[in-house]
C-alpha positions in Angstrom: 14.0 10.2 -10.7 14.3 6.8 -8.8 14.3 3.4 -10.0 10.7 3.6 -8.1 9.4 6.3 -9.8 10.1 4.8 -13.1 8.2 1.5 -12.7 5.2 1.7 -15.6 2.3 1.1 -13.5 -1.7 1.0 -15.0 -4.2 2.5 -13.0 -7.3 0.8 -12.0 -8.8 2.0 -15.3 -6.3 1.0 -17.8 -4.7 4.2 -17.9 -0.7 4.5 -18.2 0.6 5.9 -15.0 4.2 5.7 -12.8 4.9 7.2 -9.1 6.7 9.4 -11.4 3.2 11.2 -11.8 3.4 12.0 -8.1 6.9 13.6 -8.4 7.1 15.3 -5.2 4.6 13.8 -2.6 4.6 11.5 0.2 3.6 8.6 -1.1 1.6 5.2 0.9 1.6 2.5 -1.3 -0.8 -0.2 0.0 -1.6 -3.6 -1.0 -5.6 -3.7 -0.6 -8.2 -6.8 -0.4 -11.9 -6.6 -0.6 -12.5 -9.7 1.2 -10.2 -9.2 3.9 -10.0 -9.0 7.7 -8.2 -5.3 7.2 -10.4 -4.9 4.9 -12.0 -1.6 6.9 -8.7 0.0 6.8 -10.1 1.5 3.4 -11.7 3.7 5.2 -8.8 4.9 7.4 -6.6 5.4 4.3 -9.5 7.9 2.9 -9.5 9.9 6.2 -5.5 9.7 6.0 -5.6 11.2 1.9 -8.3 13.5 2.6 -6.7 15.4 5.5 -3.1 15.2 4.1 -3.6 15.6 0.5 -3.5 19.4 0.2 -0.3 19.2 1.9 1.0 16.8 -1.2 0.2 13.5 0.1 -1.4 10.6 -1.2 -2.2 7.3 -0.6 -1.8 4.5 -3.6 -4.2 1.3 -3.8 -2.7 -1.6 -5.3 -5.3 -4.2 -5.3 -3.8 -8.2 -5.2 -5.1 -11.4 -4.9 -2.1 -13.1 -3.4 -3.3 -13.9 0.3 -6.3 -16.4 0.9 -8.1 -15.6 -2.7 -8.8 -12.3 -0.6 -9.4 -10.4 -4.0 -11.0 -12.0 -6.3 -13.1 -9.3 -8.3 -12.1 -7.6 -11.4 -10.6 -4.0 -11.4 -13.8 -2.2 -12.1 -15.8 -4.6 -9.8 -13.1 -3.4 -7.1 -13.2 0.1 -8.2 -16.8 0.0 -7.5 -16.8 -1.7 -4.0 -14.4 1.0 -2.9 -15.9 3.6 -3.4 -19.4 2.7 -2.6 -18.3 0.9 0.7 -15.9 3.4 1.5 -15.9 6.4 -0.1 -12.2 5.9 -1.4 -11.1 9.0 -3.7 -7.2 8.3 -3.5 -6.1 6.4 -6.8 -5.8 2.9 -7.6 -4.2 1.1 -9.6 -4.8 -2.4 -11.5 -4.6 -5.9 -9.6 -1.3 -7.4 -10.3 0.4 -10.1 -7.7 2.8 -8.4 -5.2 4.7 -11.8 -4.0 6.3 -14.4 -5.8 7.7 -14.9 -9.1 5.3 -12.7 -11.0 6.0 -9.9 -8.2 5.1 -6.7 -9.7 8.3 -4.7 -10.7 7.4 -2.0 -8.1 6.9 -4.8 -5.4 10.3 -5.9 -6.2 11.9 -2.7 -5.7 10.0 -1.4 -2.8 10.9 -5.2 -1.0 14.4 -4.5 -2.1 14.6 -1.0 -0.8 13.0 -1.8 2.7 13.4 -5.8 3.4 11.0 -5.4 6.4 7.9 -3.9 8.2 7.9 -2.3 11.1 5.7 -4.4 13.9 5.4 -7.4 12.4 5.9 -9.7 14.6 2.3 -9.8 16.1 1.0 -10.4 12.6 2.8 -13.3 12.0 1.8 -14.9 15.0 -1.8 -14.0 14.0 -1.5 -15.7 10.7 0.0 -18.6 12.4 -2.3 -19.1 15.0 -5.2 -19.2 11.9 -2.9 -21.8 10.5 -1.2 -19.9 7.7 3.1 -19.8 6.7 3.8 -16.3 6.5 5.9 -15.7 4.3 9.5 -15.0 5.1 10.8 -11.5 5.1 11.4 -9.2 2.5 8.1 -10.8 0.8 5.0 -8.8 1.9 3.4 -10.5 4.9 -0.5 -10.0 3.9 -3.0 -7.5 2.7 -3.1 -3.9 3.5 0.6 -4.0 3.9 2.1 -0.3 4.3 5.3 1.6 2.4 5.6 5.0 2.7 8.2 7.0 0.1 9.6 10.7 0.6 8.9 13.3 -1.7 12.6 12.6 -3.1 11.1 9.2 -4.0 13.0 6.9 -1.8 11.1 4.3 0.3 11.3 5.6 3.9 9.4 3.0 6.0 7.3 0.2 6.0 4.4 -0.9 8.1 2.9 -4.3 9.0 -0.8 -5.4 7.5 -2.1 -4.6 10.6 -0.8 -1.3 11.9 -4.1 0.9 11.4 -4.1 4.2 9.2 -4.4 6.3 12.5 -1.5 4.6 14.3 0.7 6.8 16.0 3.9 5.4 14.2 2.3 5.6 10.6 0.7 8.9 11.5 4.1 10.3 12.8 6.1 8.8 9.9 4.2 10.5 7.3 4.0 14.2 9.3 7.7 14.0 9.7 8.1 13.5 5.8 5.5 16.3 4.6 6.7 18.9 7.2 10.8 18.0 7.1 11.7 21.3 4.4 9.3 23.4 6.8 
């Protein structure tokens, strides 16, 4: 097992949990707002777990309210908005901050492990041009940021806020990591 997959985690309904329970997938882990710009990307990540899952994928909601007050609601309140807006089946876990000094242990690690995302550059311009200090690399830019781990548990990549669930890289990134032992 990896340092990753031994992080205690809590899942959306209070439920122990670890990546350790998904020994053996691709894993996205994604930091998800409900009041958010990206906030349709929900809906993306569903199409992405329902037509990889079978092939031992899934996709991991972490929910945070680190970036504008962008998630607000409680865990069953977001549990509920989810899958009502959205139709989101892939699991979730609690809200829990992803930057700063009460980083989440598994936000420390994946940061750690990959110290920065893959396009973006065009984000941060974004967030400047609304006004807004990104924050400096490895810290996670903004909502719906991406990191995508191996079936060995390592982090592999990682993917800017706004690189969509159908991009070409993201969707190329994961393929290569289900289908590399075929």
């Amino acid at each position: 097992m990896t340092a990753i997959q031994d992080v205690p985690l809590k899942t959306i309904k209070g439920q122990d949990s670890s990546l350790a329970d998904y020994a053996g997938q691709v894993l996205l882990v994604v930091n998800v707002a409900s009041k958010c710009g990206l906030t349709p990307q929900y809906e993306g990540l569903e199409a992405l777990y329902a037509k990889y899952k079978d092939q031992g994928f899934a996709v991991l909601g972490f929910p945070a309210n680190d970036f504008a007050g962008q998630e607000p609601d409680s865990n069953e309140d977001i549990a509920t908005f989810c899958t009502t807006n959205f139709g989101a089946t892939f699991p979730m876990f609690e809200k829990s901050s992803i930057v700063g000094p009460d980083k989440h242990p598994l936000y420390r690690e994946l940061t750690a492990a990959i110290p920065a995302a893959a396009g973006d550059s065009a984000m941060r311009e974004k967030l400047a041009g609304y006004g807004m200090t990104p924050n400096p690399a490895p810290e996670v830019l903004w909502n719906f940021e991406k990191f995508l781990i191996g079936r060995d548990g390592e982090p592999v990549a990682r993917f800017a806020p706004d690189t969509a669930p159908d991009d070409d890289k993201l969707v190329t990134a994961i393929e290569k990591e289900l289908f590399a032992s075929e």
